[in-house]
C-alpha angles and dihedrals in degrees: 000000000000125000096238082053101062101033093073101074088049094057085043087057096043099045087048086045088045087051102036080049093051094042091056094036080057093049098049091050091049112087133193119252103287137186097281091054081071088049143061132220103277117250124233090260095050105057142288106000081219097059125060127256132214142129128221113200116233121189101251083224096051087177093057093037084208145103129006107033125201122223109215114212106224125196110195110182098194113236106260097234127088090228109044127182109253099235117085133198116247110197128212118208117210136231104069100264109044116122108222087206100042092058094043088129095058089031110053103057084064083064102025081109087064100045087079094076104022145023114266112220127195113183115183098231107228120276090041143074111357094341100094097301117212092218128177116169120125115254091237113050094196085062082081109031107199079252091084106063088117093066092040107196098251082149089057085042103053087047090057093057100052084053108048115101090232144080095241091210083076102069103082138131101254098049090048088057091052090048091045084048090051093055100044081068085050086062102044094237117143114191111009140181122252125217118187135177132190107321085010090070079064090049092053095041090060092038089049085045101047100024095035081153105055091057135100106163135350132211114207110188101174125000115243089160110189092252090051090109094218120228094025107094099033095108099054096052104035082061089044083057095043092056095049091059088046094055091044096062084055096058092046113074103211093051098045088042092056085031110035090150117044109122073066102047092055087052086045096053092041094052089047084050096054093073087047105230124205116233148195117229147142115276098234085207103045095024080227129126109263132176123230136169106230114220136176083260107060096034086049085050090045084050109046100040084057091057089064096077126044103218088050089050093054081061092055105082087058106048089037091054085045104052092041085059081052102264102125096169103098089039096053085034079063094053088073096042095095100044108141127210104280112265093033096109128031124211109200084047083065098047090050088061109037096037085058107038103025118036104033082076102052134092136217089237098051092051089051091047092048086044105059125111094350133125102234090044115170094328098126093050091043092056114007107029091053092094099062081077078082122015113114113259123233127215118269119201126234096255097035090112099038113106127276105250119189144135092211115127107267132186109213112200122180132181093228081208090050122151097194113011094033104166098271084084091057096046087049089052091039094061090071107035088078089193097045135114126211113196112176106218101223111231104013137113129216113333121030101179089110099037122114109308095343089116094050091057091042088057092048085055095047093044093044091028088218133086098220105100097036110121113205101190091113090067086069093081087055104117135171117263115265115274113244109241086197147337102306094051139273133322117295122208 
């Protein structure tokens, strides 16, 4: 046989095994339409250059699938590897009234760790962000100076209304999940995770309860459940937090030695504040001397916003021993810590929810018991609940308030510091998601998605999409943020 015989058969085979290899190289890399064929690269004034852009127009009145339609902004950042996993994580801001799509930019590093395996989508729920916001704020912020919670803007609020192109009864819970449902098929995606926080628990627990299907895992950081009353029980739990930081500095040495008396400086303050004084200080904002008459109210909101977020709170013994000696500036300076880009949350959003869902179930008598003795008192009923006299009312189905029952696999995470989620929320919801989890994150406020190794045990449950085998011992080296003793930090060794 000669060698360019037999040659020939050899070539054959390699040239067919060189084709068969390149049709099915070609097939792998072929992929069926996905979620970013629906989408463009985002612009510079949409969100992250890195993510893609895109809306998907929804009818305001989804019943009637007629009239007025809502274009949903959508941020979708595309999972990094070249073989994702084809459930993404839709994520659910809180408030009500932030708009997920809208903060990307503030959003997207918290779950920039997921993004590996699986697309990260942020959808602005409607009545937020850039789908049809109802917003209300004044166009100048220093027209209401934060002074003047005591005398809250219905007036500015009532006008809005009149002026918003929507029919505010449209901007609940229920119908956004529809809506959030609705562009999930937009996608393409089939099962997908959910990830909640504060009023987005809420969200996903209606999404898990209406679109069950649709669901392979849900996050829950910090339990808002739709028969929580807000703000009913505000004031009970921002004290239970209080008193735990209170409590704290008197375990730490360096806190209850510079602080020996603090459960009597806050009845001190409160008791100053109660004659409200008018004071001199420095404008944080201006850096000008401006004039403000210091009530219950505004000291209890200072307050009570600073006890969200751990790092704020360590700053807390020292403003509060301060202001109760009659220095009121690093107090007030707090009251503009937590200020948001204008646009990120929108009110009316909030009081579509929460006058419809909320209120409506609550009693004058129940506001009065949870008050009591409390340091946040009625002030929420007293400012930003007045509204609700007059905010359209949505429609609330029969089985809104029963509880979420499901065996799909849920991750439970509670602050175990807390104000307005503490972990009593997550054990209520817990009862009823027979395969869930509820790990309380020591130390921490309200949202512990970020905290410690919270994040490593948020990827294994993605990856396994169950909770059983999650072991949460390395939440026990969570601590609270060491308290500052003064102005330059805490105490160093």
């Amino acid at each position: 046989m000669s060698p360019v015989r037999a040659s020939r058969p050899i070539f054959a085979w390699s040239i067919l095994a060189w084709l068969v290899s390149a049709v099915l190289l070609t097939g792998c890399q072929r992929t069926p339409q996905s979620a970013l064929d629906q989408l463009h690269p985002c612009k510079i004034d949409e969100g992250p250059t890195e993510a893609f852009c895109g809306t998907y127009n929804v009818f305001e009145d989804r019943s009637a699938k007629s009239g007025r339609q809502i274009a949903l902004k959508i941020v979708v950042a595309p999972a990094l590897k070249r073989d994702p996993q084809p459930d993404p994580l839709f994520v659910l801001e809180g408030g009500p009234g932030a708009g997920a799509a809208t903060l990307a930019n503030f959003v997207l590093p918290m779950f920039h760790r997921f993004q590996m395996d699986r697309d990260i989508v942020l959808i602005d729920q409607r009545g937020t962000g850039d789908s049809n916001p109802l917003n209300c704020e004044p166009e100048d912020r220093e027209e209401e100076d934060f002074s003047k919670i005591d005398d809250y803007p219905v007036e500015r609020l009532r006008t809005c209304l009149a002026a918003l192109k929507a029919d505010a009864r449209f901007y609940t819970t229920a119908i956004a999940m529809d809506d959030i449902d609705e562009v999930r098929q937009y996608l393409r995606y089939n099962a997908i995770n959910l990830w909640g926080g504060s009023y987005g628990t809420r969200a996903a627990l209606v999404y898990l309860k209406r679109h069950e299907a649709s669901v392979r895992s849900v996050i829950l950081d910090g339990v808002a459940p739709p028969d929580m009353r807000l703000p009913l029980y505000m004031p009970r739990d921002g004290q239970r937090s209080l008193d735990l930081m209170i409590d704290d500095c008197a375990k730490d040495a360096a806190c209850s030695k510079r602080f020996p008396k603090l459960r009597e400086s806050v009845t001190t303050l409160f008791t100053h504040v109660a004659a409200k004084p008018h004071i001199t200080f420095t404008h944080p904002r201006t850096g000008k001397s401006a004039q403000i008459t210091v009530s219950q109210r505004l000291v209890a909101t200072i307050i009570y916003s600073a006890l969200y977020d751990p790092a704020v709170t360590s700053l807390l013994p020292q403003l509060i021993t301060d202001a109760a000696q009659g220095n009121y500036q690093g107090l007030l300076a707090l009251g503009f810590s937590r200020d948001m880009p204008k646009g990120a949350m929108s009110e009316g959003m909030f009081l579509s929810v929460v006058c419809t869902e909320d209120v409506p179930r609550i009693q004058p008598e129940e506001i009065a018991r949870e008050a009591q003795g409390r340091f946040l008192g009625t002030s929420f009923f007293d400012t930003r609940m007045k509204p609700c006299e007059f905010w359209p009312r949505g429609a609330v189905a029969d089985d809104f308030y029963q509880p979420v029952v499901s065996s799909k696999p849920v991750l439970i995470l509670s602050g175990e510091d807390d104000p307005i989620t503490p972990p009593s929320w997550g054990d209520h919801v817990a009862q009823y998601l027979t395969n869930s989890k509820h790990f309380v994150v020591p130390g921490t406020g309200h949202g512990s998605t970020p905290r410690g190794c919270v994040p490593k045990l948020i990827g294994q449950f993605l990856d396994q999409a169950s909770a059983r085998n999650l072991d949460p011992a390395c939440l026990q080296t969570q601590r609270r943020p060491p308290f500052f003793v003064n102005y330059t930090g805490a105490d160093q060794p």
